[in-house]
DRENPA-3360 file (N, C-alpha, C; in nm, 2 decimals, always signed):
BEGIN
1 = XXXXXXXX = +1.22/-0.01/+0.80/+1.18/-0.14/+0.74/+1.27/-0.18/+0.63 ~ +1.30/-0.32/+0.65/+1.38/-0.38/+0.54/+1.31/-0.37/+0.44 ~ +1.39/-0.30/+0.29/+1.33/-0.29/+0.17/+1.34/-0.46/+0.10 ~ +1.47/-0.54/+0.12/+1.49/-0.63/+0.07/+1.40/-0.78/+0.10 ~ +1.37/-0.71/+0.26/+1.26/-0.80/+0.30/+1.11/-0.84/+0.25 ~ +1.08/-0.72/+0.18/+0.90/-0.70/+0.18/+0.91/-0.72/+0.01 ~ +1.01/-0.74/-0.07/+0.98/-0.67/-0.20/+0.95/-0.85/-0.28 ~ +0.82/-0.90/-0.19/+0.77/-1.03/-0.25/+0.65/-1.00/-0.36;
9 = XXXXXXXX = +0.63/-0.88/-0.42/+0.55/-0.80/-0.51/+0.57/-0.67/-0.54 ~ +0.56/-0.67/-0.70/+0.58/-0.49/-0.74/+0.44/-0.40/-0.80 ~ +0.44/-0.31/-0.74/+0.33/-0.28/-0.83/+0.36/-0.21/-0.98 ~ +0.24/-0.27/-1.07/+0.32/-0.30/-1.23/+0.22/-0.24/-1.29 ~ +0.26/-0.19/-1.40/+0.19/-0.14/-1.52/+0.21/-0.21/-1.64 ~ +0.11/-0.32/-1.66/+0.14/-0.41/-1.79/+0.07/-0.42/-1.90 ~ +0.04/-0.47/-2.04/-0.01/-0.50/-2.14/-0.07/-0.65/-2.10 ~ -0.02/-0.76/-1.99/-0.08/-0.85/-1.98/-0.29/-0.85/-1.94;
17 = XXXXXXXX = -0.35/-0.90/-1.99/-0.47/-0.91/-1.97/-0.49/-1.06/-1.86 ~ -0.59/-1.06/-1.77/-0.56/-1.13/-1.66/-0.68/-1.20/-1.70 ~ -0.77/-1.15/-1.81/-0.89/-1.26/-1.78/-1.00/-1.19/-1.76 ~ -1.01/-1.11/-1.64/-1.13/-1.02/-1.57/-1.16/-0.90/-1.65 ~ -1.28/-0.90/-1.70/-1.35/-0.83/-1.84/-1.42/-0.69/-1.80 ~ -1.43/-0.66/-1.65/-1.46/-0.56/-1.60/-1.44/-0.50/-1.43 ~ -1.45/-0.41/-1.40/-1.42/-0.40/-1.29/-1.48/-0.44/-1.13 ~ -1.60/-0.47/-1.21/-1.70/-0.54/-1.10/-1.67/-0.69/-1.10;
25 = XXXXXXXX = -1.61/-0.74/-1.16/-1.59/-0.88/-1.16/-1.41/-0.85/-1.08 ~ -1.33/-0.78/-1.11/-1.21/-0.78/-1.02/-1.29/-0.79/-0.85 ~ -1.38/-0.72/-0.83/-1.44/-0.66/-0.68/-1.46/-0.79/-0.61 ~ -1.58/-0.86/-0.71/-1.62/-1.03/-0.64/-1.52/-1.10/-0.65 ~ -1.37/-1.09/-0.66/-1.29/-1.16/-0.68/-1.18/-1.15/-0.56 ~ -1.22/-1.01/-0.50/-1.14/-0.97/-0.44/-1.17/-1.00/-0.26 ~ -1.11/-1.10/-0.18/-1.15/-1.18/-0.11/-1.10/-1.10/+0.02 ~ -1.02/-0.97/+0.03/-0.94/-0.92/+0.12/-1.06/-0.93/+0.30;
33 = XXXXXXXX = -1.04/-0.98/+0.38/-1.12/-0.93/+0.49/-1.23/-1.01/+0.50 ~ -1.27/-1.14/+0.41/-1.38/-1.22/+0.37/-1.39/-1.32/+0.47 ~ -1.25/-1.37/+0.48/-1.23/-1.51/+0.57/-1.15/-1.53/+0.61 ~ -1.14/-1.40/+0.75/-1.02/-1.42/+0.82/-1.06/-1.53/+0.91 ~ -0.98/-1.56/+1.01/-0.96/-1.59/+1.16/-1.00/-1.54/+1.25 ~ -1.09/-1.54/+1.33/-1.12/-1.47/+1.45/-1.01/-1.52/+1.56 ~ -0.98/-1.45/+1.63/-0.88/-1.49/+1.73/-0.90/-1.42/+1.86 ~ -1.03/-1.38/+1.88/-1.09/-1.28/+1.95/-1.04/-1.15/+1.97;
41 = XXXXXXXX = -1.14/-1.10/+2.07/-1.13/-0.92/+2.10/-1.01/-0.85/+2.08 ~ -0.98/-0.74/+2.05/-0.83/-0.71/+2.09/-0.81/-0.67/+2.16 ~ -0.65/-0.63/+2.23/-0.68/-0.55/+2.34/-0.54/-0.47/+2.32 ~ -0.57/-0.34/+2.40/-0.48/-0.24/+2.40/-0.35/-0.28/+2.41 ~ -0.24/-0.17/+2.33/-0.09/-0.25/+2.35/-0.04/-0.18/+2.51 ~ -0.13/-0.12/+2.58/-0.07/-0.14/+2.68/-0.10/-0.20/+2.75 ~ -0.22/-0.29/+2.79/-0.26/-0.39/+2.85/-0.15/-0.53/+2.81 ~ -0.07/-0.48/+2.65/-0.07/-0.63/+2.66/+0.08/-0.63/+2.72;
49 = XXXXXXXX = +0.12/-0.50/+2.70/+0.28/-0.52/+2.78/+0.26/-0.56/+2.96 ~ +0.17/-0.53/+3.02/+0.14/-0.60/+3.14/+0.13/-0.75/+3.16 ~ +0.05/-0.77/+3.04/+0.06/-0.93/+3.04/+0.19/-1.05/+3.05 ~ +0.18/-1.12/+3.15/+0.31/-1.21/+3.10/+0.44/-1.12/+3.18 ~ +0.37/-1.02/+3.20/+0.55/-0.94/+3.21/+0.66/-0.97/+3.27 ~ +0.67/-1.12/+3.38/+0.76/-1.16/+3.48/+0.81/-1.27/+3.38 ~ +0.76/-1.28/+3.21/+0.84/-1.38/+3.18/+0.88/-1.31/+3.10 ~ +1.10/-1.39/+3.11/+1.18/-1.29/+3.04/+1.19/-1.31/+2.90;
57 = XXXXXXXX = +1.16/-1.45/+2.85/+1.14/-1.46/+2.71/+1.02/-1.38/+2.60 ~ +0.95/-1.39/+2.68/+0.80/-1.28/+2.65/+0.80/-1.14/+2.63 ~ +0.88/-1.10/+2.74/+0.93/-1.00/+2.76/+1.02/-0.96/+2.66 ~ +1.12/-1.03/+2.66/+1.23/-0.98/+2.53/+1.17/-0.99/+2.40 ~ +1.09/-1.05/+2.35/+1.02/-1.07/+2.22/+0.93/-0.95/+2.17 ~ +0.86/-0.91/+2.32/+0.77/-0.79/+2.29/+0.83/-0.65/+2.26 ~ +0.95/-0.63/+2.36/+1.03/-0.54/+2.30/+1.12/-0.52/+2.13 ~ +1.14/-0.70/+2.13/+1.19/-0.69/+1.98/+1.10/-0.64/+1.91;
65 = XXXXXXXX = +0.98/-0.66/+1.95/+0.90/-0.59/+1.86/+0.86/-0.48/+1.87 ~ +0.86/-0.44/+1.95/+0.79/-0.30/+1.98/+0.88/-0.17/+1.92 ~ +1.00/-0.23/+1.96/+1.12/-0.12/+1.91/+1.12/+0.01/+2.02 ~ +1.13/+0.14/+1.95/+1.13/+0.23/+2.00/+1.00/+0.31/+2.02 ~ +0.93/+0.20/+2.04/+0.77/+0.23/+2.08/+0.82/+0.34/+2.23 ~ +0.72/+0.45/+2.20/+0.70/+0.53/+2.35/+0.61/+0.47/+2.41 ~ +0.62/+0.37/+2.52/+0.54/+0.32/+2.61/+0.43/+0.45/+2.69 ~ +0.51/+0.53/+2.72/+0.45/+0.65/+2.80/+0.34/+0.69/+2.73;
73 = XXXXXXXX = +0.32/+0.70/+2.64/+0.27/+0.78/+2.53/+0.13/+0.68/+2.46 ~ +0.14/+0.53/+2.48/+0.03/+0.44/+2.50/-0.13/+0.47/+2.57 ~ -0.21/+0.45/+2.44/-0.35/+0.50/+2.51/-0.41/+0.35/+2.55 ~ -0.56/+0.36/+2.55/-0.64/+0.27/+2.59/-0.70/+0.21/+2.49 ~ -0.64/+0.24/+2.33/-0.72/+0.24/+2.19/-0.69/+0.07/+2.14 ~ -0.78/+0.00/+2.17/-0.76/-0.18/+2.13/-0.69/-0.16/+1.99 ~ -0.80/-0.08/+1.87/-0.81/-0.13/+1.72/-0.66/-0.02/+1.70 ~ -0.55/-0.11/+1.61/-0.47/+0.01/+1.52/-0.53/+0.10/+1.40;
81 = XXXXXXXX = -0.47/+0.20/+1.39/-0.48/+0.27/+1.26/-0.35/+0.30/+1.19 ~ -0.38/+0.33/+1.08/-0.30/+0.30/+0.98/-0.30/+0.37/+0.85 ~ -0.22/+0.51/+0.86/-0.27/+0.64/+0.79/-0.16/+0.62/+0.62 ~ -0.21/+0.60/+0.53/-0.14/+0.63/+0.43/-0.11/+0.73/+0.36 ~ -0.01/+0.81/+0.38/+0.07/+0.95/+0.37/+0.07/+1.02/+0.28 ~ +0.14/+0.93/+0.17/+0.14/+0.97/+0.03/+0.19/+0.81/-0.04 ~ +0.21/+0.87/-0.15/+0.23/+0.80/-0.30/+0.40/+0.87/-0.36 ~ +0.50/+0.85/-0.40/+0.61/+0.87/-0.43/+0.62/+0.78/-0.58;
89 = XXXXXXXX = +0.63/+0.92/-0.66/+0.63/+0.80/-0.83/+0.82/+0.80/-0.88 ~ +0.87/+0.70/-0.81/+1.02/+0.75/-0.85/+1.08/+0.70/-1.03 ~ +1.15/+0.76/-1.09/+1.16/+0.75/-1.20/+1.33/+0.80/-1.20 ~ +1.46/+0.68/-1.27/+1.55/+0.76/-1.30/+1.54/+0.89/-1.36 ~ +1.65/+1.01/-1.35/+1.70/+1.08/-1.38/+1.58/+1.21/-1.38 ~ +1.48/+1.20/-1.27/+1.37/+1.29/-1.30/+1.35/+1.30/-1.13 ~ +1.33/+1.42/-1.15/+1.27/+1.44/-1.00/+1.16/+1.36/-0.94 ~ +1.19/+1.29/-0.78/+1.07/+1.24/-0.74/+0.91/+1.31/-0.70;
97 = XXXXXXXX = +0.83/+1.25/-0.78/+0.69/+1.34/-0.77/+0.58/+1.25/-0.62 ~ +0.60/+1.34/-0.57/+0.51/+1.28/-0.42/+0.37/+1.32/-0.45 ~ +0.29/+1.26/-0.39/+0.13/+1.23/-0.43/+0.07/+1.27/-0.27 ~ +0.03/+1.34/-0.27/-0.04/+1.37/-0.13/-0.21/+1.24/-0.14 ~ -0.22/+1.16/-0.03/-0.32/+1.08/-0.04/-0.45/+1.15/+0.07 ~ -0.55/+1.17/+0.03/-0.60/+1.13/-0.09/-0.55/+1.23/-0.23 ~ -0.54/+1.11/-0.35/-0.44/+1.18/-0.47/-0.55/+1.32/-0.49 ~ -0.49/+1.39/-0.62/-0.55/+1.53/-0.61/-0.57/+1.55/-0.81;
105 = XXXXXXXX = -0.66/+1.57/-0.86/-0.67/+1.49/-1.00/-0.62/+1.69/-1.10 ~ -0.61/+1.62/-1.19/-0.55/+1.77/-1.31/-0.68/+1.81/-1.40 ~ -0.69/+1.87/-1.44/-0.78/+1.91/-1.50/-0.91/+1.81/-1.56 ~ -0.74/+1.75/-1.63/-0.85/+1.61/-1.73/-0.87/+1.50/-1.61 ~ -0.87/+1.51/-1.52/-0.91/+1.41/-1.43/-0.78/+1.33/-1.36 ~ -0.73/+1.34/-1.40/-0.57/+1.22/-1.38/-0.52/+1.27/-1.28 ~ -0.48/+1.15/-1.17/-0.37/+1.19/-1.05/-0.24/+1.16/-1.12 ~ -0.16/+1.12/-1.19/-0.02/+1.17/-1.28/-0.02/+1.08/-1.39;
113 = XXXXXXXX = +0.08/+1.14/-1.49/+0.10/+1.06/-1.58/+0.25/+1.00/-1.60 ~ +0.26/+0.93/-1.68/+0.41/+0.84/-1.71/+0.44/+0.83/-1.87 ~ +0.48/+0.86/-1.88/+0.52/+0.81/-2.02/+0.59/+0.63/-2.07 ~ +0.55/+0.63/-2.20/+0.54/+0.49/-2.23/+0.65/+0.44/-2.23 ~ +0.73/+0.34/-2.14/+0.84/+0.26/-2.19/+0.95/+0.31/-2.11 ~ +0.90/+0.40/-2.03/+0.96/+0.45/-1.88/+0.99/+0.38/-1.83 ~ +1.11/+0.35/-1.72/+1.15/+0.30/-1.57/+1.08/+0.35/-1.50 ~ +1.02/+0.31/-1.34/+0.93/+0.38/-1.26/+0.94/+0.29/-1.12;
121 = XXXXXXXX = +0.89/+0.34/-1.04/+0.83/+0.23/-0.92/+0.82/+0.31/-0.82 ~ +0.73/+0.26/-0.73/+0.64/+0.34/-0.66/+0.67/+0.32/-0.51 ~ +0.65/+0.41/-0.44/+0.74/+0.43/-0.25/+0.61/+0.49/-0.21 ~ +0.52/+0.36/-0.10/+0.47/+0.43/-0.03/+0.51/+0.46/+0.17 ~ +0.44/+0.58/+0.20/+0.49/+0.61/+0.33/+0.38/+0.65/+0.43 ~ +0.34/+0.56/+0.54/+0.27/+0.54/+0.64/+0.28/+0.53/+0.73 ~ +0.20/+0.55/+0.85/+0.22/+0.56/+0.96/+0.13/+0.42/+1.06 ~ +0.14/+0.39/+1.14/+0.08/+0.32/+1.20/+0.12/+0.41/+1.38;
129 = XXXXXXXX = -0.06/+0.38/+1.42/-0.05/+0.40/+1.59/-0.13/+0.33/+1.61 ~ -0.20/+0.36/+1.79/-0.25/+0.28/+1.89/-0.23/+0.14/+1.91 ~ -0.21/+0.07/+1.82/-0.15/-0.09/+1.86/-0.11/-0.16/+1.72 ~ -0.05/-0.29/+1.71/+0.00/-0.32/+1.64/-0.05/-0.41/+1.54 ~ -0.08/-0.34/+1.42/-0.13/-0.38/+1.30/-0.07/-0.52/+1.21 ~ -0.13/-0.67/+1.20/-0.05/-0.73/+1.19/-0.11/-0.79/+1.04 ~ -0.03/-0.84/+0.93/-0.07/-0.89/+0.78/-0.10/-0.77/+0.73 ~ -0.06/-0.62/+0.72/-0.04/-0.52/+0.67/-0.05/-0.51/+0.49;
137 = XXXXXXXX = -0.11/-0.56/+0.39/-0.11/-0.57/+0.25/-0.14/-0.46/+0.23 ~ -0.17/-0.41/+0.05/-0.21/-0.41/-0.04/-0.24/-0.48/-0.18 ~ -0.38/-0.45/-0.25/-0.37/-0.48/-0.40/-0.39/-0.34/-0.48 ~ -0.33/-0.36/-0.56/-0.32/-0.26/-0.68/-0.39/-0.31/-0.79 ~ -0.51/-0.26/-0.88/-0.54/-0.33/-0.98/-0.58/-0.20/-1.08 ~ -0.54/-0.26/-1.21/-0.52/-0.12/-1.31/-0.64/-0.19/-1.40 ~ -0.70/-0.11/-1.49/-0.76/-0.12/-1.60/-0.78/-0.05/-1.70 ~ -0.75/-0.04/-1.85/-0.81/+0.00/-1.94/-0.90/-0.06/-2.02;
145 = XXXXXXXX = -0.99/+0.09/-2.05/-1.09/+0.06/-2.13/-1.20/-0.07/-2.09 ~ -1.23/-0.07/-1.94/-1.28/-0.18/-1.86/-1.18/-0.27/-1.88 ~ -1.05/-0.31/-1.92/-1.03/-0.44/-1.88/-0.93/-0.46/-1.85 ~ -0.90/-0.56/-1.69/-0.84/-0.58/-1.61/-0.68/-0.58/-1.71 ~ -0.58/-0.53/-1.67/-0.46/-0.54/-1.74/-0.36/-0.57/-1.64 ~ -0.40/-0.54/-1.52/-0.28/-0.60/-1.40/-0.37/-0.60/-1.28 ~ -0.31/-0.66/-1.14/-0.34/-0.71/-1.00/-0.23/-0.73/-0.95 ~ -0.18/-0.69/-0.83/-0.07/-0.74/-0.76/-0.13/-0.70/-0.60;
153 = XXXXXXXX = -0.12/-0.82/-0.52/-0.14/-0.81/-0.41/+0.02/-0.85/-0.34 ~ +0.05/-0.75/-0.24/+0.15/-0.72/-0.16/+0.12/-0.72/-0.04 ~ +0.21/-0.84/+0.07/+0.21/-0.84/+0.22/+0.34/-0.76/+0.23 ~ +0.29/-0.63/+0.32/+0.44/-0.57/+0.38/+0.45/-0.59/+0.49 ~ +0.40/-0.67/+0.60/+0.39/-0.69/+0.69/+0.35/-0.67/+0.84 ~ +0.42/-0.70/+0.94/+0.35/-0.67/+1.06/+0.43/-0.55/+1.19 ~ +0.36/-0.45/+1.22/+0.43/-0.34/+1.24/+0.39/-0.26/+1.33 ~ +0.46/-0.21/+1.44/+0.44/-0.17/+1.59/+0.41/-0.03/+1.53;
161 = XXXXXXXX = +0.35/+0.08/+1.63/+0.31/+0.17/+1.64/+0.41/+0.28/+1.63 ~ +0.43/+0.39/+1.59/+0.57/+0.47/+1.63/+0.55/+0.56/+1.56 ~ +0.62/+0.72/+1.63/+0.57/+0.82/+1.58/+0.63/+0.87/+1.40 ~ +0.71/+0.81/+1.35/+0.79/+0.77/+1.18/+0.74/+0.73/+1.15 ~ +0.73/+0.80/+1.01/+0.64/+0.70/+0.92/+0.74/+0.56/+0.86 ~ +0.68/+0.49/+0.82/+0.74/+0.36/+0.79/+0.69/+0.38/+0.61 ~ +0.86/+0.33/+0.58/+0.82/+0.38/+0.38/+0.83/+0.18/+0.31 ~ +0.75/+0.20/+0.24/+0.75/+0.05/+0.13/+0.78/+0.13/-0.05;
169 = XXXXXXXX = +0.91/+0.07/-0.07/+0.94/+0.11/-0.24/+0.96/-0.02/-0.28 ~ +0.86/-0.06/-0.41/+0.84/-0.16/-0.49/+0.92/-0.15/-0.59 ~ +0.94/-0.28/-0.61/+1.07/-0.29/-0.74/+1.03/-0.24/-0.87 ~ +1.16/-0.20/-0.95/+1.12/-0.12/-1.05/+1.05/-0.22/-1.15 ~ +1.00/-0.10/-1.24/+0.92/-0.20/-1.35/+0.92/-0.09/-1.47 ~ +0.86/-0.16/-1.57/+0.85/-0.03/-1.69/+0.70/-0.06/-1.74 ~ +0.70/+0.11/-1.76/+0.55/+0.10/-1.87/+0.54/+0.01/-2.00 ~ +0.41/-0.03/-1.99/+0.40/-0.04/-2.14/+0.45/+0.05/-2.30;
177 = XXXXXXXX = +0.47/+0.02/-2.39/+0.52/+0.14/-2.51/+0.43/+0.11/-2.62 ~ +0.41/+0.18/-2.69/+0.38/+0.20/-2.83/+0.26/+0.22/-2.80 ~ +0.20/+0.34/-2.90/+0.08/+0.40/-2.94/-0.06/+0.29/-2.87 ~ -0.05/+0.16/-2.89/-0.20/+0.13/-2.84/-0.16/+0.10/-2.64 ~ -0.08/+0.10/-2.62/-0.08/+0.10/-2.46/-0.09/+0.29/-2.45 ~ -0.05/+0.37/-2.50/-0.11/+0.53/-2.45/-0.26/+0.55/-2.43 ~ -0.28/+0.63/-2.31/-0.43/+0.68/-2.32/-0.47/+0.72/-2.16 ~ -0.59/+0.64/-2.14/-0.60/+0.66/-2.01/-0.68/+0.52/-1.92;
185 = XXXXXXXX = -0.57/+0.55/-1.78/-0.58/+0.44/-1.72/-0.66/+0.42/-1.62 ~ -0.80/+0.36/-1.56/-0.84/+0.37/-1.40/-0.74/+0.25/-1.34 ~ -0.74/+0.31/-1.21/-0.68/+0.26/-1.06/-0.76/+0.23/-0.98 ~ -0.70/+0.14/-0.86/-0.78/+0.09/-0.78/-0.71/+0.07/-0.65 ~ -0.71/+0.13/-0.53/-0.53/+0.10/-0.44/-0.64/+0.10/-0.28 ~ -0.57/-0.08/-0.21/-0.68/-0.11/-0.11/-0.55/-0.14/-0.03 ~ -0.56/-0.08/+0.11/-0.47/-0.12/+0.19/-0.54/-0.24/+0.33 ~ -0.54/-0.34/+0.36/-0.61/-0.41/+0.45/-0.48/-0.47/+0.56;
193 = XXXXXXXX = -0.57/-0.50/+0.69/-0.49/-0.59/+0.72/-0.53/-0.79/+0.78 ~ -0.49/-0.82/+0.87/-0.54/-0.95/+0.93/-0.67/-0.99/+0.94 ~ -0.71/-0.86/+0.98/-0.81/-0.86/+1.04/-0.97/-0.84/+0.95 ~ -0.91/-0.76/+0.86/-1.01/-0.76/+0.77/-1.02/-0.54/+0.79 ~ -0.92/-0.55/+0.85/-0.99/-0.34/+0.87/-0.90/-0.30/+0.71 ~ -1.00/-0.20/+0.64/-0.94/-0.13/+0.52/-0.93/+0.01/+0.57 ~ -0.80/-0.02/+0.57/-0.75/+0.16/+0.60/-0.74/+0.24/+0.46 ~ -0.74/+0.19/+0.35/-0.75/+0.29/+0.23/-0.81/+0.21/+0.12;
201 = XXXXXXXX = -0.93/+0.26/+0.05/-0.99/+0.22/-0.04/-1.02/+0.31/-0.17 ~ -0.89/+0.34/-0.22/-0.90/+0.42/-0.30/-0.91/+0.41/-0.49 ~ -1.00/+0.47/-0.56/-0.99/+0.49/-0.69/-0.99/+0.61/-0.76 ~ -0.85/+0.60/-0.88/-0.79/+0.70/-0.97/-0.78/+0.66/-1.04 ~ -0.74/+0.79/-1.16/-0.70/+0.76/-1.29/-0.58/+0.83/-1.29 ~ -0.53/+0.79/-1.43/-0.38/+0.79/-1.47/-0.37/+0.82/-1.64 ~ -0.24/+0.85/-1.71/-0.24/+0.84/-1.76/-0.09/+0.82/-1.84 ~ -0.09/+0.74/-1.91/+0.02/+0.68/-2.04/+0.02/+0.76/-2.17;
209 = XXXXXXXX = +0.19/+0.85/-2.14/+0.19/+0.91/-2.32/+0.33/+0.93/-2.34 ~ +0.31/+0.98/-2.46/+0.44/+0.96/-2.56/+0.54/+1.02/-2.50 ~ +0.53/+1.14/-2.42/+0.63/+1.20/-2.34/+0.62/+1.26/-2.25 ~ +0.69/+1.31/-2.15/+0.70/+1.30/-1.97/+0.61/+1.46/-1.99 ~ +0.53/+1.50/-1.89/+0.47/+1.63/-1.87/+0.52/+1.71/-1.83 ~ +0.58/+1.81/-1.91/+0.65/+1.92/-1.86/+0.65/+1.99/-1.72 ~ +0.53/+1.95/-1.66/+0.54/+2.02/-1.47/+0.59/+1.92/-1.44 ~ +0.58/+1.80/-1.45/+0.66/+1.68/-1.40/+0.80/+1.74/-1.36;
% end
């Protein structure tokens, strides 16, 4: 996947406040899957390479897409799925810390921490099978101390089935600094697509401090 293509949102860690006073009010706000399109039934991607198949324009288009889809290897399964792998916290000059999803919390509860005023940004890596999952997003929404401090919703788009995972790295960004941005942060990380299916609906915590954690 083109990185230069998808990078129309980063996921951010900011001091900006957005308005939204708690987290239940982010939720009713959050419209993902509410009002799509019905466009009817789906149907298997191997039924749909039968379709059409004596036209060569049709034909060539489906293969552009499909890529190096194993045709052979196609089940009967209409709905895609859409496995999110891990989490990748990249940071200059520090080793990349990969996140096994679902994240896995430290004692005090936190899936990782960052330190304040850091460079950072985040690589995730998934998989897609059975058919082709199309309007592929995420939103990311952070909060301290109940209140909303960031939102970023991200289209990475639309994506054939295949046995590689397919990676998305968001542009860099930096933490917040100084003493009242440290402490601790909840998470909120939803992966949807066109259709309205949530393949991950996950919530963590985090944490912001003065210096990088030594197992880091």
């Amino acid at each position: 996947m083109d990185k230069e293509e998808n990078k129309e949102a980063s996921v951010s860690i900011s001091n900006n406040d957005t308005g939204t006073n708690d987290m239940e009010d982010d939720d009713n706000d959050d419209n993902d899957g509410k009002h799509t399109v019905v466009l009817g039934p789906q149907v298997p991607l191997k039924d749909h390479l039968e379709l059409d198949k004596d036209d060569d324009s049709l034909r060539r288009w489906k293969e552009q897409l499909l890529g190096d889809v194993d045709t052979t290897k196609l089940g009967e399964t209409a709905e895609p799925e859409v496995t999110i792998l891990n989490l990748t916290i990249l940071t200059p000059d520090r080793p990349d810390l990969v996140l096994p999803i679902p994240l896995v919390r430290d004692d005090k509860g936190y899936a990782f921490a960052l330190k304040d005023g850091s460079t950072y940004s985040f690589r995730f890596s998934f998989t897609v099978s059975n058919n082709i999952v199309s309007g592929l997003r995420y939103t990311h929404t952070v909060w301290k101390a109940g209140v909303r401090v960031e939102k970023q919703k991200v289209m990475l788009g639309t994506f054939s089935p295949q046995q590689e995972p397919y990676m998305y790295e968001a542009e860099e960004d930096t933490t917040p600094s100084g003493i009242f941005a440290r402490g601790s942060y909840s998470a909120k990380l939803k992966f949807v697509d066109d259709d309205g299916k949530v393949y991950l609906d996950m919530g963590y915590c985090f944490e912001i401090r003065k210096d990088w954690p030594s197992s880091a």
